[in-house]
N, C-alpha and C positions, 0 to 999 in steps of 0.2 A: 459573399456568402451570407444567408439569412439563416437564423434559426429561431425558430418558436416555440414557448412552452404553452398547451394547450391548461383549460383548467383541471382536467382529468390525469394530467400528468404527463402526455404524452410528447416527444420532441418532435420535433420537422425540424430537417437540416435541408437546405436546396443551397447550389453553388453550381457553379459552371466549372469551377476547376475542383477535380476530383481528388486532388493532394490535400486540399484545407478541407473538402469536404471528409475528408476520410481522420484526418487528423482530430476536427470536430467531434467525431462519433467515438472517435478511442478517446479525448478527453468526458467525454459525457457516459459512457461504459466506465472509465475509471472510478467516475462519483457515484454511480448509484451502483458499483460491486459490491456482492454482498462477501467479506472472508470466508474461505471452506476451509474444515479440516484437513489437514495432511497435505495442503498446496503450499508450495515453498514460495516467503515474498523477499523480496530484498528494501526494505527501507531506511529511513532517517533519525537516527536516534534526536529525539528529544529532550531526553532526562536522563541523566545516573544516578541512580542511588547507591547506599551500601548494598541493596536487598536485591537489586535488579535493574534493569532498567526497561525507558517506557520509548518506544519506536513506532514511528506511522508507518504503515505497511502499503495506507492505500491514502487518498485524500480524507481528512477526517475520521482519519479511523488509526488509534491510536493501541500498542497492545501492551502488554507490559510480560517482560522474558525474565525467568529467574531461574536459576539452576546454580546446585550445591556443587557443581562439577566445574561451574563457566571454566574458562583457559585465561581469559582476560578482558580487563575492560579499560576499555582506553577513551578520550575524549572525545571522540566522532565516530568509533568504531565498537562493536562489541562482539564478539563471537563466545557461543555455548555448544558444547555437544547435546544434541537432542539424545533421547532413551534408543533409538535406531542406533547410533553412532555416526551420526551426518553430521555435518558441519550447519550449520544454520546463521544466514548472516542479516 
């Protein structure tokens, strides 16, 4: 598999097998996602605080969750009810 970044930004992925090639392209869609509102992500808590805590959603892109309602926070894990009443993890 080759991939190249042009100076304009642009990627080239060439590969003969279509598995690493396809793999490649979802890791390089992961890095330049931009977050939308109202999309549910499931990431990796980072930080606890008293106040909240701060979770990567995507590759370098960190959010920070706080709600006067959370249910609990625990060391690897944290769940809040969002204003919907969804679970958000």
């Amino acid at each position: 598999m080759k991939m190249d970044v042009s100076d304009d930004g642009t990627v080239t992925i060439a590969s003969i097998d279509e598995a690493a090639a396809q793999k490649a392209l979802s890791m390089v869609a992961k890095i330049v996602e931009v977050p939308e509102v109202g999309k549910v992500y499931s990431g990796k808590v980072k930080k606890i605080m008293e106040f909240g805590a701060f979770v990567e959603i995507l590759p370098n892109t960190d959010v920070f969750f706080t709600s006067p309602r959370s249910r609990s926070i625990g060391s690897r894990k944290w769940r809040m009810n969002s204003p919907s009443g969804k679970s958000c993890w």
